[in-house]
C-alpha positions as CSV (number, residue, x, y, z in Angstrom):
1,X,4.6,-11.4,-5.0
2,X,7.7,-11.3,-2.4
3,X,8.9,-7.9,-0.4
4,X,12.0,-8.6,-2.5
5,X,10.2,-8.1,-5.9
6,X,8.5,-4.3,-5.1
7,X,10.5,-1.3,-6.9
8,X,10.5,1.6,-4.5
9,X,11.1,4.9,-6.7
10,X,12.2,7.7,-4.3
11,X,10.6,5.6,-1.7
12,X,7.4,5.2,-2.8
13,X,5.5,1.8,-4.9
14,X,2.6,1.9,-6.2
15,X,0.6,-1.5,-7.4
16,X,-2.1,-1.8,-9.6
17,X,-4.4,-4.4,-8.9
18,X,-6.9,-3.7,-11.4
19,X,-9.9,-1.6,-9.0
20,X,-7.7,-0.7,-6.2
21,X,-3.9,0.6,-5.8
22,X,-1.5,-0.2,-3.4
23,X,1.0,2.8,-2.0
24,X,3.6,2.0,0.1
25,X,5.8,4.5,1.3
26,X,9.1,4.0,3.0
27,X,9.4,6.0,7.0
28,X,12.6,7.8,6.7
29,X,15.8,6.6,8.3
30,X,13.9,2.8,9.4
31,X,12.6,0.2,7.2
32,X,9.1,0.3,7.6
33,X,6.2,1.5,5.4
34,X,2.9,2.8,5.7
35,X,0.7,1.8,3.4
36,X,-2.6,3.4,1.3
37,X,-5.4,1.9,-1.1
38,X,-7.5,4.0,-3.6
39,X,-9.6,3.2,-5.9
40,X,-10.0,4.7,-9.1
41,X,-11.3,7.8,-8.8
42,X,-8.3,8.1,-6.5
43,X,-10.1,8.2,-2.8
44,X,-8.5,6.7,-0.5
45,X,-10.9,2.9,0.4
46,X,-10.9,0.3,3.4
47,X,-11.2,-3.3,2.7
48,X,-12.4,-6.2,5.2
49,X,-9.2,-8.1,6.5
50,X,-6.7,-4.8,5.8
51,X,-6.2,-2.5,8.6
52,X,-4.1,0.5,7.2
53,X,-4.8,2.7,9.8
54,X,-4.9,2.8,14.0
55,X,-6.6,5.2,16.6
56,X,-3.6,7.0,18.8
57,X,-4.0,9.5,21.2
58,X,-7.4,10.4,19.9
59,X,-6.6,10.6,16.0
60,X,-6.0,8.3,13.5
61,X,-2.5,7.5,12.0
62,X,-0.7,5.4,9.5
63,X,-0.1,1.7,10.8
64,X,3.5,1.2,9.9
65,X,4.5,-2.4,8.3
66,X,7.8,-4.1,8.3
67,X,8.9,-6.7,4.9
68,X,6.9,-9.0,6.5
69,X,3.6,-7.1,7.0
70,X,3.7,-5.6,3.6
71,X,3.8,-9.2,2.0
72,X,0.9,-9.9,4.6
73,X,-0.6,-6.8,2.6
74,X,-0.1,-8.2,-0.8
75,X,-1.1,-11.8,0.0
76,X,-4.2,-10.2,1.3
77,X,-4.9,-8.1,-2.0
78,X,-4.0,-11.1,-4.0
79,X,-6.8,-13.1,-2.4
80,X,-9.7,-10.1,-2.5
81,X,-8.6,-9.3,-6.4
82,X,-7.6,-12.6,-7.6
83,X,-4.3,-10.7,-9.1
84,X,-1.1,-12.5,-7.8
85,X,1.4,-10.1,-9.9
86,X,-0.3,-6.3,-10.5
87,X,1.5,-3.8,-12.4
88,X,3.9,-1.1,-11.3
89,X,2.7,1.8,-11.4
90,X,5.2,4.2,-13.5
91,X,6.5,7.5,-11.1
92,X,4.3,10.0,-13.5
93,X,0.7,7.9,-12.6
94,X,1.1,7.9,-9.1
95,X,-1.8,8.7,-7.2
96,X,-1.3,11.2,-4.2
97,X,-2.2,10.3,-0.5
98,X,-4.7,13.1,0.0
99,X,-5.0,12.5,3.8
């Protein structure tokens, strides 16, 4: 899956890969995105090879991606799931970033 092929509903989409789901989320006013993965009880999880997340300034924030790092992202998820074209997640399912 390309950066061009994602569908970004009030600047949020949300994958489903089966186990885990990808959130992006669009930074205002810029074009990059911070992204999230849960699983399916909905808690956020880290997987080996994805760093979603940075120490800065003694707390941890959102690593922010550009097109090209987000289709790092989903090149990444397609090799740990196996699932090369997940499902969009419709705006009424979307799981909320509880951190």
């Amino acid at each position: 899956m390309k950066f061009k092929d994602l569908k970004f509903m009030r600047g949020i989409c949300q994958l489903d890969y089966n186990y885990y789901i990808l959130s992006l989320k669009k930074v205002e006013n810029i074009n990059l995105y911070q992204c999230s993965i849960f699983n399916r009880v909905r808690l956020p999880v880290d997987l080996p090879g994805l760093k979603i997340e940075k120490v800065e300034n003694n707390k941890w924030v959102k690593i922010q991606y550009n097109s090209k790092g987000v289709e790092d992202i989903l090149v990444k998820l397609h090799a740990i799931t196996g699932i090369k074209n997940p499902k969009f997640l419709d705006q009424n399912d979307f799981y909320k970033d509880i951190f």
